[in-house]
C-alpha positions as CSV (number, residue, x, y, z in Angstrom):
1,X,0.0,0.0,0.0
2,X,2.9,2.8,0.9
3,X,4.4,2.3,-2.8
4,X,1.1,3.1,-4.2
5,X,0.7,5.9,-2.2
6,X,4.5,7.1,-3.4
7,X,3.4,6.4,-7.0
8,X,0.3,9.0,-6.0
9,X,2.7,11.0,-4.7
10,X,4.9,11.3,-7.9
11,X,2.2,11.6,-10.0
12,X,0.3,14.4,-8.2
13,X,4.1,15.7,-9.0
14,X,4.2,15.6,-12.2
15,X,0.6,16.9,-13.0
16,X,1.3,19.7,-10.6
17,X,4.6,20.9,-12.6
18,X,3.4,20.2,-15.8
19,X,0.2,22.3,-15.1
20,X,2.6,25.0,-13.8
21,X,4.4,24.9,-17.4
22,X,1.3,26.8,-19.0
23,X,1.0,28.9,-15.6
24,X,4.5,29.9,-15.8
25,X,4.3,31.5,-19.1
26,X,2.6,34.7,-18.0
27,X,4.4,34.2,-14.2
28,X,7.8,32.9,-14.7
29,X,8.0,32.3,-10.9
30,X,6.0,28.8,-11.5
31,X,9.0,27.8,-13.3
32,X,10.3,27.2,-9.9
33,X,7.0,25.1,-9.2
34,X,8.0,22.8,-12.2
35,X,11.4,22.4,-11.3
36,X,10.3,20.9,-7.8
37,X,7.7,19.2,-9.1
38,X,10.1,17.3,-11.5
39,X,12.1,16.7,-9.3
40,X,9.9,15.5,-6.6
41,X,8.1,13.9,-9.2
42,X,11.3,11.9,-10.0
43,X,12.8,11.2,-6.5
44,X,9.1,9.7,-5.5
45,X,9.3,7.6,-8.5
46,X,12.8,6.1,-7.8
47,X,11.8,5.3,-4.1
48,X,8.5,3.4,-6.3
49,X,11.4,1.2,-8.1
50,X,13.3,0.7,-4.8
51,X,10.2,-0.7,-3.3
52,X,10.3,-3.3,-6.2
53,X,7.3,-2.2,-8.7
54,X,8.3,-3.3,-12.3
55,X,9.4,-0.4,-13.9
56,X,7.0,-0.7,-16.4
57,X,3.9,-1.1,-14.2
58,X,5.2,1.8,-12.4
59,X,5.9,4.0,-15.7
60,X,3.1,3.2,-17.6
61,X,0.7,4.3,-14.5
62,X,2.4,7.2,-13.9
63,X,2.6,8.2,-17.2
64,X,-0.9,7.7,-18.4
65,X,-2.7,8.4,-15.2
66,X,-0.6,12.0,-15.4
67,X,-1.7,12.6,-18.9
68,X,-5.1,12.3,-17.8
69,X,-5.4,14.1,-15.0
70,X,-3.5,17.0,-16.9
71,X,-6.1,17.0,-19.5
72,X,-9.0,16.7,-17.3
73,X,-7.4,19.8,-14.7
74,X,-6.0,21.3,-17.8
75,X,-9.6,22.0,-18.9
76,X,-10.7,22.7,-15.5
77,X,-8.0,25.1,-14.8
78,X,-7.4,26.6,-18.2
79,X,-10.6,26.5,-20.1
80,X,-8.8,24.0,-22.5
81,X,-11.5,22.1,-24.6
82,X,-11.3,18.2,-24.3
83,X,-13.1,16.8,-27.5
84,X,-14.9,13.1,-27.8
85,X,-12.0,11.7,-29.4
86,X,-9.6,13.1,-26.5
87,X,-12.5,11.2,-24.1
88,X,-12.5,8.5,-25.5
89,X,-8.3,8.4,-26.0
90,X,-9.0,8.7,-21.7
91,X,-10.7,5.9,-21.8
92,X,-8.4,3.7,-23.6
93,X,-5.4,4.9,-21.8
94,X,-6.8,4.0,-18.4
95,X,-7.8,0.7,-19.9
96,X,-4.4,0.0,-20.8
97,X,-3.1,0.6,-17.3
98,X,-5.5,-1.3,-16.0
99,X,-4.0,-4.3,-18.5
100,X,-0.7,-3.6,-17.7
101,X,-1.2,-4.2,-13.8
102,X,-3.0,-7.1,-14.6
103,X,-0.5,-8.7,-16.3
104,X,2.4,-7.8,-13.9
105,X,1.3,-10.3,-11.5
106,X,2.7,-13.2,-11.3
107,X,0.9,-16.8,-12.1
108,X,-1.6,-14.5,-13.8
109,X,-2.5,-14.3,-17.7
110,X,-5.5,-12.2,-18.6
111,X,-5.3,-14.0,-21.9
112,X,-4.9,-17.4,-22.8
């Protein structure tokens, strides 16, 4: 449970500097925001691999689940528009995590 709760950690991270990139445009003082937030971002995800998640379970949700939550807050935040395909590219991005941690564990196929 505490290595998910890091991965949370370093993805909240992530979203936070990479929503900071737009902010920091008309603010360049948020460019400290994505510096730490990289970094943190980073650091959490190493202590993720030290706990023993498979760098690819532990990659792909970070990845994804940031991409998604900087679209959705993106649009929240910024008034960006997020179109049906961009929904439905959501969708299939969370359904691939979801197959990914599936088939990371062990004795386990999905598919036969």
């Amino acid at each position: 449970m505490k290595t998910w709760l890091v991965l949370l950690g370093a993805i909240l991270c992530e979203v936070t500097a990479s929503l900071s990139l737009k902010a920091a445009l008309d603010q360049p003082l948020f460019y400290l925001v994505v510096v730490a937030g990289f970094t943190a971002a980073f650091a959490l995800l190493t202590v993720v691999l030290k706990q023993g998640m498979a760098i690819g379970v532990a990659y792909g949700i970070w990845s994804a689940t940031g991409v998604v939550l900087t679209t959705i807050l993106s649009a929240a935040i910024y008034g960006e528009t997020v179109t049906g395909v961009m929904g439905l590219g959501i969708a299939l991005i969370i359904g691939g995590v979801l197959l990914v941690e599936l088939g990371s564990r062990p004795g386990e196929e999905v598919v036969s």
